[in-house]
N, C-alpha and C positions, 0 to 999 in steps of 0.2 A: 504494500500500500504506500502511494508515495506522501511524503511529510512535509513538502515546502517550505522545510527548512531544510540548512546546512550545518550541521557542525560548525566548518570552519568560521560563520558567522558569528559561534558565542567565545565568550571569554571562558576561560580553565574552571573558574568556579560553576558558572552559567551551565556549561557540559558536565561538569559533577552532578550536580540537579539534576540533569535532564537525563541523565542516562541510571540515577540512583531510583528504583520502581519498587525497591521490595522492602519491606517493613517499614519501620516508625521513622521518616525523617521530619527534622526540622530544619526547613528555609529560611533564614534570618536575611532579610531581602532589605538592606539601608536603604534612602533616601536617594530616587534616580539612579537605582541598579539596576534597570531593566527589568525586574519581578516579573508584568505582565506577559513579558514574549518568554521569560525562562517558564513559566507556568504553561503557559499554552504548546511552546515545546514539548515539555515533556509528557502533557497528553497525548499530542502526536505521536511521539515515539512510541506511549504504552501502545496505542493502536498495532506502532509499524512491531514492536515486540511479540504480536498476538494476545495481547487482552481484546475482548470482546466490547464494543461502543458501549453496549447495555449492562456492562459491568463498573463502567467509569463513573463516578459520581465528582462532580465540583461544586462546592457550595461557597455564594459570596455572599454579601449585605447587602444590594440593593439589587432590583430586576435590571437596573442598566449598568452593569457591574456583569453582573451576568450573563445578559444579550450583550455586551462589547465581549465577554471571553466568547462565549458560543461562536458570534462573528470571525473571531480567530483564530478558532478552531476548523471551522469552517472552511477558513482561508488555505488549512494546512493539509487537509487531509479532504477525504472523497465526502459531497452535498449529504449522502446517505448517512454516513456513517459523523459524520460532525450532527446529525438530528439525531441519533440516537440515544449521543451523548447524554445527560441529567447534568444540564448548569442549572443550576438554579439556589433563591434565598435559603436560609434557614425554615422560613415561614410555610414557603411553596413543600420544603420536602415534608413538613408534618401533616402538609394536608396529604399529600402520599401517601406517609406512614397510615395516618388516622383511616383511610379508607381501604388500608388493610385492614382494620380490627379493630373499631374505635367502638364497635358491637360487646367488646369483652368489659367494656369501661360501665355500658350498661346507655350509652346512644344509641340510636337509630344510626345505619350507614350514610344514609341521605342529608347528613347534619347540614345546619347552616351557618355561615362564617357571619359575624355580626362586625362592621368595619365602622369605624367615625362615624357618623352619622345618625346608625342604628343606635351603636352606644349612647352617646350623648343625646336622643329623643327615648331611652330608657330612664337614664339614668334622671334627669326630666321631671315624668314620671313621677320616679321614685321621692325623689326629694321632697314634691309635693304633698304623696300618700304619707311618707312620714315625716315631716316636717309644716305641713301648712303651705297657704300657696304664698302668702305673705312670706314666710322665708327667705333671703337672701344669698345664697351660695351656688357658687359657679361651679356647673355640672361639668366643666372642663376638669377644675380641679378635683372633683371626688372622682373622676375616672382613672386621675395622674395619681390618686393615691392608691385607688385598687389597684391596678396596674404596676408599681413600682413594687408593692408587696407582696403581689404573685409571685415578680420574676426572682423577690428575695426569700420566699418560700413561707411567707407570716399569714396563715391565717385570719380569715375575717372576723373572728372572733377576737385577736389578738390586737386589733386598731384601737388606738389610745382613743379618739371621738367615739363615743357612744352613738351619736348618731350616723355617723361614717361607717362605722361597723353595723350599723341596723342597715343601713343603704347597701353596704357590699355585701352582707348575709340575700337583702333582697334578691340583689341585680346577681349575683351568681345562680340562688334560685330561679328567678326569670331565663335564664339563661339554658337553666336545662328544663326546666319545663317546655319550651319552647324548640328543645332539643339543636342548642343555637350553642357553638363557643367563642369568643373574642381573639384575638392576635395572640394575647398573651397566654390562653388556654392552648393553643395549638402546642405550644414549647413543652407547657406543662405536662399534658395526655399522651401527646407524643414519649415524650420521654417516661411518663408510665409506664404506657400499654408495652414498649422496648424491654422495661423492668421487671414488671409484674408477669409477663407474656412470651416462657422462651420459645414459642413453636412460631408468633410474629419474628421473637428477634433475631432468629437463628434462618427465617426465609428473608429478610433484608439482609443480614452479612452475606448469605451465600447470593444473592441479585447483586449487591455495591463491593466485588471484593477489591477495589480501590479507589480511596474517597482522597481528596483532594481537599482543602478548607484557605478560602483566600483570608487577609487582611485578622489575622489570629488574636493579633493582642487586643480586640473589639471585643472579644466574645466573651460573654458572664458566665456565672459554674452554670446556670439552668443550661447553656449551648453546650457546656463542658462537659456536662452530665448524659447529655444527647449524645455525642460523637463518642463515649466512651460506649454503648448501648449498643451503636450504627456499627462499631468497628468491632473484630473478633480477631483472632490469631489466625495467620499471622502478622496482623497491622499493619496491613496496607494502607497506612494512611501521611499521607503528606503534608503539614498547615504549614502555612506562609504568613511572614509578618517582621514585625520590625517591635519588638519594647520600648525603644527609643522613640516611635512615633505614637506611645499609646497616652493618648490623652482624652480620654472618654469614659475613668474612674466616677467622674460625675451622674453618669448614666448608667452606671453599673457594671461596666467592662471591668475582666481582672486581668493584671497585669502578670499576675502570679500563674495563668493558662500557659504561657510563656515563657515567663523565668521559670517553670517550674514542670515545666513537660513532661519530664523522666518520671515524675511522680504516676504519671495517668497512661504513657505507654514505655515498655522498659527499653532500654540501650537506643534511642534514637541516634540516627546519622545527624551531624550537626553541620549545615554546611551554611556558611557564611558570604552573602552577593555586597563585595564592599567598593566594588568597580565603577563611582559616579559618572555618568555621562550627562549628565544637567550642569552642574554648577563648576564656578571656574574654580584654583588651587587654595585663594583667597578664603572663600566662601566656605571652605570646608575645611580648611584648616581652624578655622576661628570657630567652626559648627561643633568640631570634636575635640576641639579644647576646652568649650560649655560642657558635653553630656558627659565626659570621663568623668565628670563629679557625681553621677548619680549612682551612689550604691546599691551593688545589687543586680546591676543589670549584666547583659552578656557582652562578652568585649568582641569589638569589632570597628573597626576607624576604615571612615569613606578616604578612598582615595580618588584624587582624580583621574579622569580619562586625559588631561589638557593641561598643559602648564599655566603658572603667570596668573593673567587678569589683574583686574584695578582692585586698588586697596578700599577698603571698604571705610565709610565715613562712616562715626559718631561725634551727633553735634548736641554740644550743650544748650538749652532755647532756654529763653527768660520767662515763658509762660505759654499755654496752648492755645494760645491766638497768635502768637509768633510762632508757634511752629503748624498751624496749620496754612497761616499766610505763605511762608517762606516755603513749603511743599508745593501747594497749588503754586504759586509764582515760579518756581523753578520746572515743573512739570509742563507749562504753560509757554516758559520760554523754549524750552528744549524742543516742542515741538512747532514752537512758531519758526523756529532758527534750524536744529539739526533734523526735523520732519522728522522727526521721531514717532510713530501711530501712537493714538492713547491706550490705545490695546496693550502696548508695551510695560506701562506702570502701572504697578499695585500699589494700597496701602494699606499695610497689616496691622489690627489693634487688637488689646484686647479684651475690652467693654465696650458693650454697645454706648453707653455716655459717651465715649472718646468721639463718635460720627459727628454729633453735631457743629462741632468749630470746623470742623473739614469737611462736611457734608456743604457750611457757609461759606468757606474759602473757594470752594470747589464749584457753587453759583454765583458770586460774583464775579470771577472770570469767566463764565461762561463756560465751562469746561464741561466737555460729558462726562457723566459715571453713574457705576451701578451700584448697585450696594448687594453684598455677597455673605448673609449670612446674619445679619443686622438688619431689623426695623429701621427704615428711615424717623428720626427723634420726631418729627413732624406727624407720623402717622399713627404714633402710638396713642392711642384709646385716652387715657390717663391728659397725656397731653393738649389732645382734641378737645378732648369735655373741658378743660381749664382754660383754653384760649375761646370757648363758647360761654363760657360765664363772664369773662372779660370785653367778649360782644355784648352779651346780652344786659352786663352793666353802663356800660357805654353808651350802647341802643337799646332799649327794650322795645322799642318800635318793629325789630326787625325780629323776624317769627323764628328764620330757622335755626340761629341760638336756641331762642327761648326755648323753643319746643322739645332741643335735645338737653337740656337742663332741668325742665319743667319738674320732673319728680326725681333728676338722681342727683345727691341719694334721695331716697324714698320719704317722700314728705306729706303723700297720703292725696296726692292729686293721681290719681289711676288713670289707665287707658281710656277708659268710657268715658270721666269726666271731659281726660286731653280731649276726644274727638267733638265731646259737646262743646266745649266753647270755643277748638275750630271751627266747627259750622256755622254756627253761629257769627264769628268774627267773617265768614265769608260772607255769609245774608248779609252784613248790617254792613261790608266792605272797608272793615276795619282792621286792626292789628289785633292779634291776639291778645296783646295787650290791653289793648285798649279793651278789650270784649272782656277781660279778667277784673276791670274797674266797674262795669256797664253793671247797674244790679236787677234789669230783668235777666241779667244771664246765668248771675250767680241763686237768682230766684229759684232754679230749674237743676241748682247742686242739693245734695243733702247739705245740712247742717255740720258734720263734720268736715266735708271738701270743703265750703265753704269757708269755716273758720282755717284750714290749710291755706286755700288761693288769698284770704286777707290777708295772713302773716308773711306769704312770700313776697307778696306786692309790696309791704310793710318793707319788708328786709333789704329788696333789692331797691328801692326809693333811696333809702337811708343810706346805703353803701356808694350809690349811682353818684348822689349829692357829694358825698366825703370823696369820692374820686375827680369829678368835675372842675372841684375847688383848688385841688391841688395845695391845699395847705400842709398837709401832709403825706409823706413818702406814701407814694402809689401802692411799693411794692410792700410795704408794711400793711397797708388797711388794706390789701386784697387774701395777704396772709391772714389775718384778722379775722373776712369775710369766710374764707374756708375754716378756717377752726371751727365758728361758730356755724357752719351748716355738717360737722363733722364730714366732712371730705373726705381728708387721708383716712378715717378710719372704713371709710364707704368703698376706698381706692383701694386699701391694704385685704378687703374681705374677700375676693373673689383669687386671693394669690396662692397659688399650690407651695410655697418655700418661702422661707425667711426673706431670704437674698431677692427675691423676686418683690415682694414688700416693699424691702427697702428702695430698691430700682426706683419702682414706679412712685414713693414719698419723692425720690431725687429728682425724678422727672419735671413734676410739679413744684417741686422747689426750687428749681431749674428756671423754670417760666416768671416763678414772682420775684426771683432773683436778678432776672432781666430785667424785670419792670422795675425795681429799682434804679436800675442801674440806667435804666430810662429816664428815671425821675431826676436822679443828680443832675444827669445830661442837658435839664431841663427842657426835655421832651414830652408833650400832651399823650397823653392814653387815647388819642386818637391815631399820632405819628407813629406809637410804637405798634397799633394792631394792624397798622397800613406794611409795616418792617415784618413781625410775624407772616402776615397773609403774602407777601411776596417771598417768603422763604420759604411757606408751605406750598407755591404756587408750582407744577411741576409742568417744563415744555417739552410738548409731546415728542417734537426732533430729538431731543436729548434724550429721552426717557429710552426710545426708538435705536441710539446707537449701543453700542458694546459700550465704547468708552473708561477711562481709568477706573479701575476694579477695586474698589472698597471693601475690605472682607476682613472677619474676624479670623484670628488664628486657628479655632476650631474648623472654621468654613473650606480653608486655607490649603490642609493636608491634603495629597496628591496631585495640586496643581502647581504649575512653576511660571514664573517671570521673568522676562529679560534683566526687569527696574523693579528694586523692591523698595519701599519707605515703612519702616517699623518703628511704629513711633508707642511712647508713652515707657518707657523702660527704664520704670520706676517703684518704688517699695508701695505696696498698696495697689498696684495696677498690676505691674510682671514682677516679683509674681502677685500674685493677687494678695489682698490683707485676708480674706477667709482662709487660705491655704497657710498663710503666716498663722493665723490663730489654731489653723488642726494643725499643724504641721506635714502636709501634706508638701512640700515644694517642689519635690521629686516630679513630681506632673508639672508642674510649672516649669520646671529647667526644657521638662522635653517639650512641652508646649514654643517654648522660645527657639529650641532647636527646631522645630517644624517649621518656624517662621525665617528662620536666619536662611535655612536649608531650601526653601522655596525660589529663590535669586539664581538666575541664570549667570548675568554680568555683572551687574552691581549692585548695591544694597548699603542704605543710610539708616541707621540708628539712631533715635534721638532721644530725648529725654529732657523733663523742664526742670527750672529751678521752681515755680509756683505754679499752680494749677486753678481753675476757678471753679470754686465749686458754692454754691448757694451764693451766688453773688458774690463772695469775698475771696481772696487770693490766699490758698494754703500754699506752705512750703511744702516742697516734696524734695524725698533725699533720691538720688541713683539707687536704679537697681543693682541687691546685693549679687546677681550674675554678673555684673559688668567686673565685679574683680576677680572671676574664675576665671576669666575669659583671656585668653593670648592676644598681646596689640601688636604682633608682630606682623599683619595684614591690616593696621587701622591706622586710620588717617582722626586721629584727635581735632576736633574745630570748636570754633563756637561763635556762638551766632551776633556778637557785636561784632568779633574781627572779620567774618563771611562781610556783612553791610554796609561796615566802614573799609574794605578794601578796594583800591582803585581796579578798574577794569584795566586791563592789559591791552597795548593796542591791536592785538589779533583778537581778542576777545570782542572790542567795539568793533571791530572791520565785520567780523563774524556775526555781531547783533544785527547790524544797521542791512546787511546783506541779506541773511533770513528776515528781516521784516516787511524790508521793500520786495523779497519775495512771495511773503505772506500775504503782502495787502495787493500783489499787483493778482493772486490768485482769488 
């Protein structure tokens, strides 16, 4: 069977892999080692060896993970026999398993998979039956909480909320009544019926007697506990992955599937892809001079394919407005002058807060981009509703504030009322406002809405006047305004995690911290929601190209860049103050590694001396990685000596020439 590949094509490690088919190996595949072609290789080969399509199993993380190997497996070997192959998720193969024998579990064969949707109009439901319809809480979150404690093996019985544990005892009952399981039941059953079931799990080892497992150090014990089940003697089984890129502890991945392999299949082949073909000699030297600090892991240093390349910049910024300016401005020139595409530069953070001064920097020059992994700050929920109360004090004349404000948080004006004195405001061809003053309208509320619609109208009068005046700080009495309609506590309610809480309080104090900062300026709460609404404003051309790639570190791993900008590499950001507090940093070093290791040619680190956070300017110290790290590939700067240095006359010849080229296009 011919394989469309050559030998000669891979490197000595690459062919180790490829040609190693029988028992327990592990593939430790670093950062731009080629992973995907040595993986798809060596399926091919099992083929050209004589294993049978129908006996190859590969399992990735995502169905396009999957359909891109299938594709290249495809490419290697005969249309037939690349279909017979089994690529497919985790998720896809339990539904396999489960329709061998999901009967013994005590299902019907015919079961039905319940995905978003279904869940979250249960769960609904649920909350209502036991909780009341007045209740409060996001059916997102009580799903995020069943779900994370499936996959950690706790019991519904075992949930600290009493009501969350009546809710998950429900929705698991619903569930089989219904003879219905969720994504996370698939894992679960699966690897049951495997357990409980040797006559299923002994006709799956002898169907898959060679399994394949891409991107390894992702997978949680419930996955761990699965391939142990799937695999029999003599472990044929292959997983690929890298611990140095494993950074999704947060989600439940363990890192210990990986450092710790030997544990679950005995004497594995350990074979090591440390041959970069991505990044230049720069970039990876300074990459494995960061993660040799993380103990514990498996040793292995990328080397490169390519000598040389440019020394990599860390510049000191005075604050994050200087350094989102001085990014955009530079990214801006390079391609008005060296036509550089915007495709070409990234910029890697690693909190979503970091977007917004550079999501800013990045529309005032007009620059495309996308955001890769991050809510644009503008779009988020939390956000919206606060810059709509800021209309709606401003204007109450103008409805469609009002209207998305009107009862959140919940202040006892319902839906039914909202539509009554809509309609009404349309007969009478007034504002809704206006129709919530009118008292044949309020005639037609109960007594209870009623005394709600005066006090609100009351509240936001009183606030409207104290803003107007401007005697006092804007951003102080709109602080004020939300304390006293309990806000953040309305915003922090519907939050699955601490961190997530706190976000969204930051978000919103994010916004009245501008408006302060508005007010010093001595700018009207008119100028500043005119400044908002053009920053929220989003142009369709722009939205439409590719454009400079805005992404989170997480977002980040397996894609690479020509131009990388990693900014914020500081104590409290990289690594994060949560991981300072558990002592987790070990994730954070490799997280920073993923990010440094994403750079093709070049890549600028930066970091401030002060950061603004609730309107006020905190000190931040460097990040404590920057002293693991080898400067024998960096270029030290800082950003007064960058702005006060004179342009060099090859530098002007070179500006003034890419512009007039710029503008004559």
């Amino acid at each position: 069977m011919s394989t469309g590949f050559s030998f000669s094509s891979l490197n000595e490690a690459q062919r180790d892999a490829v040609n190693s088919l029988d028992g327990p190996v592990l593939i430790l595949a670093g950062a731009g080692t080629g992973k995907t072609r040595t993986v798809t290789c060596r399926i091919a080969n099992m083929l050209q060896q004589g294993v049978q399509p129908h006996q190859i199993l590969a399992v990735t993380f995502t169905n396009k993970a999957a359909a891109e190997m299938r594709e290249r497996v495809c490419g290697m070997v005969s249309q037939d026999a690349g279909e017979e192959i089994t690529v497919c998720t985790f998720h896809s193969l339990c539904v396999r398993i489960l329709r061998e024998g999901i009967e013994k579990l005590g299902y019907k064969k015919n079961f039905t998979i319940y995905s978003g949707p279904d869940q979250i109009g249960m769960i609904k439901q649920l909350i209502v039956r036991k909780g009341g319809k007045d209740l409060n809480v996001d059916p997102q979150m009580v799903l995020s909480l069943i779900s994370n404690n499936k996959n950690a093996g706790i019991d519904a019985d075992d949930q600290a909320d009493d009501l969350i544990a009546d809710i998950a005892r429900a929705y698991n009952n619903e569930l089989r009544t219904q003879n219905a399981v969720d994504f996370d039941d698939l894992l679960l059953l699966a690897e049951k019926l495997l357990r409980e079931h040797a006559d299923v799990r002994e006709i799956l080892q002898k169907k898959y007697t060679h399994v394949t497992v891409d991107e390894f150090q992702d997978t949680n014990g419930l996955q761990m506990k699965l391939l142990q089940q799937l695999v029999g003697k003599p472990y044929n089984v292959c997983v690929v992955g890298d611990d140095d890129q494993s950074i999704y502890g947060w989600r439940g991945a363990d890192v210990t599937n990986i450092l710790q392999f030997e544990r679950f299949f005995p004497n594995p082949k350990v074979i090591r892809l440390e041959m970069n073909y991505r990044s230049s000699a720069a970039v990876l030297h300074t990459a494995n001079s960061l993660i040799k600090h993380n103990y514990g892991r498996r040793e292995k240093e990328l080397k490169p394919s390519k000598d040389g390349g440019e020394k990599l910049r860390l510049i000191a910024m005075p604050g994050d407005e200087e350094e989102a300016d001085f990014i955009a401005e530079e990214i801006h020139e390079r391609n008005a002058v060296e036509k550089k595409p915007w495709e070409d530069f990234a910029i890697l953070f690693r909190t979503n807060g970091q977007s917004r001064n550079l999501e800013r920097a990045m529309r005032e020059l007009k620059i495309p981009y996308r955001m890769v992994g991050a809510q644009s700050f503008f779009d988020k929920k939390e956000v919206r509703d606060t810059i709509a109360y800021l209309q709606a004090l401003h204007n109450p004349l103008s409805d469609v504030p009002l209207l998305r404000v009107l009862n959140s948080p919940p202040r006892g004006i319902g839906q039914g009322s909202t539509v009554l004195i809509t309609d009404c405001s349309r007969e009478r061809q007034c504002s809704v406002w206006e129709a919530m003053g009118c008292e044949e309208v309020l005639e037609q509320l109960s007594t209870k809405v009623r005394n709600s619609v005066n006090a609100f109208v009351e509240l936001m009068q009183g606030y409207h006047q104290r803003l107007i005046k401007k005697e006092e700080n804007m951003g102080a009495v709109f602080k004020e305004f939300l304390e006293e309609i309990d806000f953040f506590e309305w915003v922090k309610r519907g939050c699955k995690t601490e961190n997530e809480k706190l976000q969204r309080v930051e978000n919103v104090q994010e916004v009245y911290a501008n408006l302060s900062h508005a007010h010093r300026q001595g700018k009207s709460l008119q100028k500043f929601l005119d400044q908002m609404a053009l920053q929220q404003d989003k142009d369709d051309d722009i939205e439409k190209q590719k454009g400079v790639c805005m992404i989170t570190l997480h977002a980040s791993k397996g894609l690479e860049f020509p131009i990388v900008y990693l900014v914020g590499l500081e104590n409290g950001i990289l690594p994060h103050k949560r991981s300072l507090e558990e002592g987790t940093t070990d994730e954070e070093r490799r997280l920073l590694y993923v990010g440094i290791t994403r750079a093709q040619d070049e890549l600028t680190m930066t970091y401030c001396a002060y950061r603004t956070k609730y309107g006020e300017q905190a000190h931040c110290e460097s990040s404590q990685f920057l002293k693991e790290i080898d400067f024998t590939h960096i270029e030290e700067l800082d950003y007064d000596d960058i702005m006060g240095a004179e342009a060099t006359e090859e530098e002007t010849e070179s500006f003034f020439s890419g512009l007039k080229s710029f503008l004559d296009d």
